[in-house]
C-alpha positions in Angstrom: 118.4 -23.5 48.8 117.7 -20.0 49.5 114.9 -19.3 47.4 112.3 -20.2 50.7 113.4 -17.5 52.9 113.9 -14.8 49.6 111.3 -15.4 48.2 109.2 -14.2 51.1 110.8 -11.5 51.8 110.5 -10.4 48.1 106.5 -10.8 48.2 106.2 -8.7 51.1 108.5 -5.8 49.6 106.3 -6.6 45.8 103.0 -6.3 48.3 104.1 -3.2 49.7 105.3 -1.3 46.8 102.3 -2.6 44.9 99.9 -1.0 48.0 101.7 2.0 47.3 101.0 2.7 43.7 97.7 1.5 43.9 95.7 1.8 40.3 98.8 2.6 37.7 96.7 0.9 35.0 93.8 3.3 35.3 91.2 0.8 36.8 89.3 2.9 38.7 86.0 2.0 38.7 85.3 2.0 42.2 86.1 5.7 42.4 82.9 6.8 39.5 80.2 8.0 42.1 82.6 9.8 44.5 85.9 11.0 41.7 87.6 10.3 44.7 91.3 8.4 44.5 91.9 5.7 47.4 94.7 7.3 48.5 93.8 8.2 51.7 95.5 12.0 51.8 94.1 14.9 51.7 93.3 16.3 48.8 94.6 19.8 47.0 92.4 22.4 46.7 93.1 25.1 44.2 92.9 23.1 40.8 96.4 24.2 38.5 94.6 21.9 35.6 91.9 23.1 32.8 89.4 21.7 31.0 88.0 22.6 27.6 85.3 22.1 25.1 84.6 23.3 21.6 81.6 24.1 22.1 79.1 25.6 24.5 75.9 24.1 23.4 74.3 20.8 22.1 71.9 18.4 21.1 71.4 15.0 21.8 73.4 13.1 19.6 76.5 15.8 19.1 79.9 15.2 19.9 81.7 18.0 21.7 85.4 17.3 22.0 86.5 17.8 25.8 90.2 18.7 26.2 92.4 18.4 29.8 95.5 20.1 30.2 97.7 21.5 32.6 101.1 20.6 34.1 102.2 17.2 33.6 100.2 14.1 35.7 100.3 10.8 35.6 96.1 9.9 36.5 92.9 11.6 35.9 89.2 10.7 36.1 86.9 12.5 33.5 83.4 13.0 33.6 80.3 14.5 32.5 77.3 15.3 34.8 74.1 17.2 34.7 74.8 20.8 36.1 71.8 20.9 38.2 72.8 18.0 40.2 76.8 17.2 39.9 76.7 14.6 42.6 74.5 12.5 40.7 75.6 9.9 37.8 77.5 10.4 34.9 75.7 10.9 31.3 76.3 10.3 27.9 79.8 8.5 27.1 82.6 9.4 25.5 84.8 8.3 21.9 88.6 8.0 23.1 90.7 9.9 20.6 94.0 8.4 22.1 93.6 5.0 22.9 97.6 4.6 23.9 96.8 7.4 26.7 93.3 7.1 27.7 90.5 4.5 28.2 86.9 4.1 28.6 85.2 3.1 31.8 82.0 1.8 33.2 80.1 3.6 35.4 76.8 3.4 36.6 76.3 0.5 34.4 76.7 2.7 31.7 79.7 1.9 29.4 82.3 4.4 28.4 80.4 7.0 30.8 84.1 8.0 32.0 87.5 8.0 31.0 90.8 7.7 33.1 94.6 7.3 32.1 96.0 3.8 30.5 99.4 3.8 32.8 101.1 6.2 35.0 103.2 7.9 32.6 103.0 11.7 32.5 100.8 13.4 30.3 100.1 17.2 29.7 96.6 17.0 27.7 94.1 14.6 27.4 91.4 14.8 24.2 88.5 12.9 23.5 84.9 13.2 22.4 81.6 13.4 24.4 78.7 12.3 23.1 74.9 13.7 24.2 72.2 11.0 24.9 68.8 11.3 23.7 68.1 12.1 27.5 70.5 14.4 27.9 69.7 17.0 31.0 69.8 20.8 29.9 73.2 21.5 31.0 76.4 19.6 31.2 79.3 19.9 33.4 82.6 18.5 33.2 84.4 17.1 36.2 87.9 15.9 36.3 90.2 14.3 39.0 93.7 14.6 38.2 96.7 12.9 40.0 100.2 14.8 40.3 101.9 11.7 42.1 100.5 9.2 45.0 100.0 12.2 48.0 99.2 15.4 45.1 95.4 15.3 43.7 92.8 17.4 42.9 89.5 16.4 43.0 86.1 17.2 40.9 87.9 20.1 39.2 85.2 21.5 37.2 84.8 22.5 33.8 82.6 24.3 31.8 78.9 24.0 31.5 77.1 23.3 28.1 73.5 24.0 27.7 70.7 22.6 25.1 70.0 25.4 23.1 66.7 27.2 23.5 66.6 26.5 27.4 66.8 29.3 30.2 70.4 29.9 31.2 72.0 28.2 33.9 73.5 31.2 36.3 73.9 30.1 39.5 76.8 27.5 40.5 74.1 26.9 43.9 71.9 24.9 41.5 74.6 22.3 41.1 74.3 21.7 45.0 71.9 21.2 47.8 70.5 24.3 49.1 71.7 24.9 52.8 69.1 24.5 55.4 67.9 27.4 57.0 69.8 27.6 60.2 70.1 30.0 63.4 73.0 32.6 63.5 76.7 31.6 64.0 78.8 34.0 65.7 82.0 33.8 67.0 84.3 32.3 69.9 86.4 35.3 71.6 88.7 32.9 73.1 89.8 29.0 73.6 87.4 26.7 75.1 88.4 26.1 79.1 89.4 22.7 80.7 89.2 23.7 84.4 85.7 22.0 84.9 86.0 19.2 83.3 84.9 15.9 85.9 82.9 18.7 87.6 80.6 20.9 85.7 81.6 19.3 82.2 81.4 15.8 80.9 84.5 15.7 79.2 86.4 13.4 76.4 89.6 14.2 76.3 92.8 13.0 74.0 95.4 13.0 75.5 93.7 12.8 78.4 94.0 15.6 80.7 95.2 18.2 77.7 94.3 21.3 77.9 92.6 22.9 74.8 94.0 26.7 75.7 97.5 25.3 76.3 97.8 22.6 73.4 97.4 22.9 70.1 97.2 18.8 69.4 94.3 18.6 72.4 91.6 16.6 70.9 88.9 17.6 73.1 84.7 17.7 73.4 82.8 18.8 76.2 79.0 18.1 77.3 77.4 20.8 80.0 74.2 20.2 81.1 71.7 23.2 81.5 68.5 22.1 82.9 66.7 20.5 79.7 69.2 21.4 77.2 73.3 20.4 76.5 76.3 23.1 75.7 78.5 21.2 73.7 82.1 22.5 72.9 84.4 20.9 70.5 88.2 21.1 69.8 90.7 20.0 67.5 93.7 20.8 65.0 91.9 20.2 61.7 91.7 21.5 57.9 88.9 20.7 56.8 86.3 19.0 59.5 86.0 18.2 62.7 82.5 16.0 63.8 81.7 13.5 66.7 78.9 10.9 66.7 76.6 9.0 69.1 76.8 5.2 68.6 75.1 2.3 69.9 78.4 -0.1 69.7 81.9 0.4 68.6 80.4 0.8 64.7 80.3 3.3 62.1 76.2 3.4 61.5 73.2 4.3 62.4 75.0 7.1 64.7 73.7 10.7 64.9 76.5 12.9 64.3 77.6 16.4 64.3 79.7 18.1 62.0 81.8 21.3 62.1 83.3 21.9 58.4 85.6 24.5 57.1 84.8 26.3 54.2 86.5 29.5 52.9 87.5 30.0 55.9 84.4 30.3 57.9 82.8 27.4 60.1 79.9 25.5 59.2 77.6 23.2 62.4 75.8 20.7 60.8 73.8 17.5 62.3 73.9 14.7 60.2 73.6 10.7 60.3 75.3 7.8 59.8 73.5 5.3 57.6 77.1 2.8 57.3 80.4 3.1 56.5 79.5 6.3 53.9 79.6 9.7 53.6 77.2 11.4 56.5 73.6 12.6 55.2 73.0 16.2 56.2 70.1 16.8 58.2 68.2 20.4 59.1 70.4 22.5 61.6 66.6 23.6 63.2 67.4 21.7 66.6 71.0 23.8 66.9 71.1 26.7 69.0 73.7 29.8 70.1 76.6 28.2 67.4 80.0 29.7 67.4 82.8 29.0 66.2 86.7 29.6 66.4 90.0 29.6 64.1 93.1 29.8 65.4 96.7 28.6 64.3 94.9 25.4 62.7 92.8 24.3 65.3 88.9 24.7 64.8 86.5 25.4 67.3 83.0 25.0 67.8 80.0 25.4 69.6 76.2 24.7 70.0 73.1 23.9 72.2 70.9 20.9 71.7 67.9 20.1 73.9 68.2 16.6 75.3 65.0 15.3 73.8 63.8 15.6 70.4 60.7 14.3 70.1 59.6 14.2 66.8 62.9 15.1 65.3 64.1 12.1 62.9 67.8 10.9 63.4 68.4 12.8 67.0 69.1 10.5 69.5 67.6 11.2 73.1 70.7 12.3 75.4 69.3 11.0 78.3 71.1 7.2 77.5 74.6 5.8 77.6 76.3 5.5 74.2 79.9 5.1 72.5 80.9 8.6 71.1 83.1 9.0 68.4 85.4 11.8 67.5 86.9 11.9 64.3 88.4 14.5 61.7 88.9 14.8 57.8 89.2 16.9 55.0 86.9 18.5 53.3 87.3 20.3 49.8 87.2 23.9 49.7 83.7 25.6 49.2 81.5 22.3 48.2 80.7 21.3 52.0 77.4 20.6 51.9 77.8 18.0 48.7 78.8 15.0 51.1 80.9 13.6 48.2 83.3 16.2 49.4 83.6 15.4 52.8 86.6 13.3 52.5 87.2 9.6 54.2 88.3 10.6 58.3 92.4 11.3 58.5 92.9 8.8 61.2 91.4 5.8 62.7 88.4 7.9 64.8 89.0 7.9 68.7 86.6 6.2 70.5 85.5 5.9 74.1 85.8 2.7 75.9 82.7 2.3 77.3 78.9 3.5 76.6 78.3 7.1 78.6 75.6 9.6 79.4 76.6 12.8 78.6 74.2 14.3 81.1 74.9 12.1 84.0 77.2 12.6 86.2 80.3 14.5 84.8 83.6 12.7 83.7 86.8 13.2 82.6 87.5 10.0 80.2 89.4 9.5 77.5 89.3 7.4 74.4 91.8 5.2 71.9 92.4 5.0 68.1 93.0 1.2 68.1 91.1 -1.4 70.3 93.2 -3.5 72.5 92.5 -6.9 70.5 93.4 -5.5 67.1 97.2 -4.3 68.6 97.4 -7.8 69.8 96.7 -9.3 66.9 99.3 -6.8 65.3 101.6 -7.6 68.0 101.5 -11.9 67.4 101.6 -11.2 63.4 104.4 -9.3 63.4 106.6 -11.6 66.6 105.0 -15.0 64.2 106.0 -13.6 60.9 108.7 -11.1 61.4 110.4 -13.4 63.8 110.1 -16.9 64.3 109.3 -18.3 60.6 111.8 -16.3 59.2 114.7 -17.3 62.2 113.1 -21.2 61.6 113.8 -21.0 57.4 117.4 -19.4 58.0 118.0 -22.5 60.8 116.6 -25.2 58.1 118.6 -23.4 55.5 122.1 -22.7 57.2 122.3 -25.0 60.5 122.3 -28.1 59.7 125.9 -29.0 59.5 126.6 -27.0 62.4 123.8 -28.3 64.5 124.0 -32.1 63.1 124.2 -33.5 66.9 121.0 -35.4 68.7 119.0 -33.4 70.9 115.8 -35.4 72.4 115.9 -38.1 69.5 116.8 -35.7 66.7 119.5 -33.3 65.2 119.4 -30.1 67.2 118.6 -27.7 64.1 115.6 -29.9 63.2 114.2 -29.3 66.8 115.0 -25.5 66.9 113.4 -25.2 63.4 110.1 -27.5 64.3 109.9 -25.5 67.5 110.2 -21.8 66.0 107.5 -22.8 63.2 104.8 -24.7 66.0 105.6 -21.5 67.7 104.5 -19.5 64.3 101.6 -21.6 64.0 100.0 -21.0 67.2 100.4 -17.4 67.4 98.9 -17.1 63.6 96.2 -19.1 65.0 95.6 -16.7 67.7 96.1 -14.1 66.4 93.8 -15.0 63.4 90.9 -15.4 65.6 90.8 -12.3 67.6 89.4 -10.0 64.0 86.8 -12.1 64.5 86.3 -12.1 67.9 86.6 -8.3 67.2 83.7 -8.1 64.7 81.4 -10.4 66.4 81.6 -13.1 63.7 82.7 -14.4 60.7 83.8 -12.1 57.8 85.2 -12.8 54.2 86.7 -9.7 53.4 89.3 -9.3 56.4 92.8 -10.7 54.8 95.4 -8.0 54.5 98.3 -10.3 55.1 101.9 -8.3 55.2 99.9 -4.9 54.8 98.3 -5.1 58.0 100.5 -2.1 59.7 98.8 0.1 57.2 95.1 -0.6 58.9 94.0 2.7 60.6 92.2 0.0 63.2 96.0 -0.2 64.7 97.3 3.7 64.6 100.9 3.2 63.9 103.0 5.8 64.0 103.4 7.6 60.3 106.1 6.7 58.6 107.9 4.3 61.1 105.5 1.0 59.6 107.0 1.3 56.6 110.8 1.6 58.4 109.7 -1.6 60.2 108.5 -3.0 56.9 111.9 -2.2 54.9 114.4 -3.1 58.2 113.2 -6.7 58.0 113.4 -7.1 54.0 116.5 -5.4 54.4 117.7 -7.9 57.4 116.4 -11.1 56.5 117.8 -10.4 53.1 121.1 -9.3 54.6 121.7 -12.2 56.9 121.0 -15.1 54.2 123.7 -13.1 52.3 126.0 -12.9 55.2 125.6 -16.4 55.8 125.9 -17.7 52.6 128.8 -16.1 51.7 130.0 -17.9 54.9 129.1 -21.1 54.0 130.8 -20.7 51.1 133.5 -20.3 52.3 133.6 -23.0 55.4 132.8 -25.4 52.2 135.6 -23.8 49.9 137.9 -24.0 53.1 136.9 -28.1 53.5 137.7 -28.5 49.9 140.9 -27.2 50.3 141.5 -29.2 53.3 140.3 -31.9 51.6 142.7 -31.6 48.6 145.8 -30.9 50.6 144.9 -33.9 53.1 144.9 -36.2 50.1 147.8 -34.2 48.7 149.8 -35.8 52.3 148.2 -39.4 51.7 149.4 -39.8 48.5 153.2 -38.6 49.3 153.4 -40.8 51.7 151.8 -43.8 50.0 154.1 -43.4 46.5 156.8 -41.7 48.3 156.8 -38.9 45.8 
C-alpha cells in the first residue's frame, strides 16, 4: 500500500498549486469594495487596457453597452460607480452579453452590480450591457481590474464618465476624490538622513540594526529627536509606493495613530492617519505636521516632520510622552490616487515591530525590531520537523520495513516501535505547536487553520522564493523514495520468487530423480 504516504504528498502539492491560482473561476466577491485581487503583489500602474461605451449620456432605465479590450488577460473586475465619489458602491447592474466568458456578481447586496471572468482562459474583449437605476447619480464611471497572469494586474483602470442629460458637466477628475487637507509646505531633503547620533541624541529603530541610512540602501530606519516640547522625526526606507509607521498599544494592527509618507508622481506626500482594524488607514488633517521634507534617491524614500508631543484636543494623536509598540511597515500605493485609501495597497511584508513598548522622548535608544515573533517561527519550526519529517519517515517505515524489521524489540517487531514512536513524536509536536497561535493571540480563534500553507504567512518572513523550494523538495523526496523503494521491494520479492522456484526446482530432482 502506498496510497497513505502519496496521497499526502499529492494534497499538499494540489493545496499549493491551488493557493497559487487563487480565484480561476471568477468568484470574486470579496474584492467588490476595494477591485483589489488577493494577490498580494504589487500592482501595475500605467493601464495598457480600454474601456468603452456607446454612449455618453443616459437616463434611468437605458442600457449603455460597456466594452473592455486590450491585450489578451485571463481576469477582470468591471464596475460602475458614481463619478463624484468612485470609492463608494457600485450602481445599477449589468445584462451579460457572453455568458461563456463573463458572469454577474453580487456586490453590495445588490445583484449583478459587477461582472468578472467565468475561467482563466485569455480573453481580448469583454461586452455587456449596463443598466441605469431609477436612482442613478449624475455621472457614471467605469472601473475595471484586469489580470495579465498571477503577479501582472492593473487596478481601477478607469473609463469614461456618462452624465444624465441636462445636468452641469462633470470637469474635474478631483471631484471623484477627497479633497486634500490643507497642509504646511513640503520642501526638500539635501542629503541622506545621518546615523551617528543614534542611542545619543536620537531615539532610533533600526533594521538591520546598526545600518546606516547614508551607506545602505536596504536600511530600514526611523528616528525620534526630542526638541523641548516638540519631536523631529526622520524616516527611511527602499519603497515604491509608501513608507508609514504607527503607535500601538500591543502587538496589533488597530486603534494605532499612524503616519504615512506616499509616493505620488513622483513627489512625496506626509500624511497622519489612524488605524481603526486590520483596513485601509483613515486620513486625518496634516494641521499638527510641521517643517516636512522629503527625499528620493535610487528607490529609497525619505521623509521628515515635527510633531508637538501633546495634542490636546487633536482626535486620533496619541500623547508621546508614553511607551508604546511602534510599527514600521511599507506598501504600494497606485500612481496618482493616494489620498483614496482604496489605493493604498495591503503592506509588502509582514510590518517590523519593536519588541517591547518605548518612549520615544525618553531616554534615547538604539533598538531594533523583527518581522516574525519568536512563538510563530516555533510553531513553524515543530510543523514543518512533525509533518515534513517524522510522519512521513513513520508511513514509509509502516509501508516498507516490516519484513526487514520483523524481529522483537521491547515486546514487539522493531518497525512497529520505530513507526509508533516517530508518529507519538508527530503528535506531541502538532499539539505544541498547535497551541502556541493561540497563546500568540491571546485566545481562542476559528479562523487560524492554514495547514501545509503555513510558510506563505507573512507572521513567519520566509525567505522569497526558497518556501516554495522547501515545499516542492519534499513532494519531490517523499515521492522519490517510496518509488526508489518500491521498485526495491519488488525486486527483493521477484528475487524470493525466483529463489523460491529454483529451490523447488532442486527438491523435486532429487525426490523423482529426474
Amino acid at each position: 500500500m502506498t496510497a497513505p504516504g502519496f496521497t499526502v504528498s499529492a494534497f499538499i502539492l494540489l493545496l499549493h498549486v491551488s493557493f497559487v491560482v487563487n480565484y480561476p473561476s471568477g468568484k470574486v466577491t470579496k474584492s467588490c469594495r476595494g477591485m483589489i485581487p488577493e494577490h498580494g503583489h504589487t500592482p501595475q500602474y500605467h493601464p495598457v487596457h480600454h474601456i468603452s461605451v456607446s454612449q455618453v449620456t443616459f437616463r434611468p432605465g437605458d442600457q449603455i453597452k460597456v466594452t473592455l479590450s486590450g491585450p489578451p488577460f485571463k481576469g477582470f473586475l468591471l464596475e460602475a460607480r458614481d463619478a463624484e465619489n468612485s470609492s463608494g458602491p457600485p450602481v445599477g447592474s449589468f445584462t451579460l452579453i457572453d455568458s461563456h466568458v463573463s458572469q454577474l456578481l453580487t456586490c453590495e447586496d445588490v445583484q449583478g452590480s459587477a461582472v468578472s471572468h467565468r475561467s482563466p482562459s485569455k480573453k481580448t474583449e469583454i461586452k455587456v450591457y449596463w443598466d441605469a437605476p431609477s436612482s442613478a447619480p449624475n455621472h457614471i464611471i467605469f472601473l475595471a481590474t484586469v489580470v495579465e497572469k498571477y503577479k501582472i494586474y492593473w487596478v481601477k483602470i478607469p473609463g469614461p464618465i456618462i452624465s444624465q442629460p441636462n445636468v452641469l458637466p462633470f470637469t474635474t477628475p478631483e471631484a471623484t476624490i477627497a479633497p486634500m487637507p490643507t497642509v504646511p509646505s513640503v520642501s526638500h531633503l539635501t542629503r541622506s538622513f545621518s546615523a551617528s547620533d543614534c542611542g545619543n541624541k536620537k531615539f532610533c529603530i533600526r533594521s538591520p540594526l546598526n545600518c546606516d541610512p547614508e551607506k545602505e540602501r536596504a536600511c530600514v530606519f526611523l528616528s525620534f529627536t526630542r526638541d523641548d516640547q516638540s519631536v523631529m522625526v526622520e524616516m527611511s526606507g527602499p519603497s515604491k509606493g509608501y513608507l508609514s509607521f504607527a503607535f500601538s498599544h500591543d502587538r496589533w494592527m488597530g486603534d494605532d495613530d499612524a503616519y504615512l509618507c506616499i509616493l505620488e508622481d513622483q513627489v512625496v506626500h506626509i500624511q497622519p492617519s489612524h488605524l481603526t482594524g486590520r483596513s485601509h488607514p483613515i486620513m486625518d488633517s496634516g494641521d499638527p505636521l510641521e517643517h516636512m521634507a522629503w527625499r528620493l534617491a535610487d528607490g529609497v524614500m525619505q521623509c521628515s516632520f515635527r510633531r508637538n508631543i501633546t495634542l490636546p484636543g487633536v482626535k486620533n494623536r496619541f500623547d508621546l510622552n508614553a511607551s508604546y509598540y511602534i510599527f514600521i511597515a511599507d506598501g504600494a500605493a497606485a500612481d496618482g490616487k493616494y489620498i483614496d485609501k482604496n489605493y493604498l495597497f495591503k503592506h509588502s511584508q509582514q510590518p517590523l515591530i519593536t519588541y517591547e513598548k518605548y518612549n520615544v522622548t525618553g531616554d534615547p535608544k538604539n533598538i531594533g525590531g523583527s518581522r516574525s515573533l519568536l512563538l510563530l517561527k516555533v510553531h513553524g519550526a515543530l510543523m514543518f520537523v512533525a509533518w515534513m519529517t517524522t510522519v512521513s519517515v513513520g508511513v514509509l517505515i509502516a509501508r516498507f520495513f516490516k519484513p526487514v524489521w520483523s524481529k522483537a524489540l521491547f515486546g514487539d517487531a522493531a518497525w512497529f516501535q520505530v513507526h509508533r514512536t516517530l508518529m507519538l513524536t508527530t503528535f506531541a509536536l502538532t499539539f505544541v505547536a498547535f497551541l502556541l497561535p493561540f497563546i500568540y493571540r491571546g485566545g481562542w480563534n476559528w479562523v487560524m487553520a492554514a495547514m501545509f500553507l503555513g510558510m506563505d504567512l507573512p507572521g513567519l518572513n520566509l525567505p522569497g522564493p526558497w518556501k516554495t523550494y522547501a515545499m516542492i523538495g519534499f513532494v519531490a523526496w517523499h515521492v522519490g523514495t517510496e518509488i526508489i523503494l518500491e521498485i526495491h521491494a519488488y525486486r527483493l520479492s521477484r528475487k524470493g520468487n525466483l529463489l523460491k522456484e529454483q529451490c523447488c526446482r532442486i527438491t523435486f530432482i532429487q525426490t523423482f530423480g529426474i
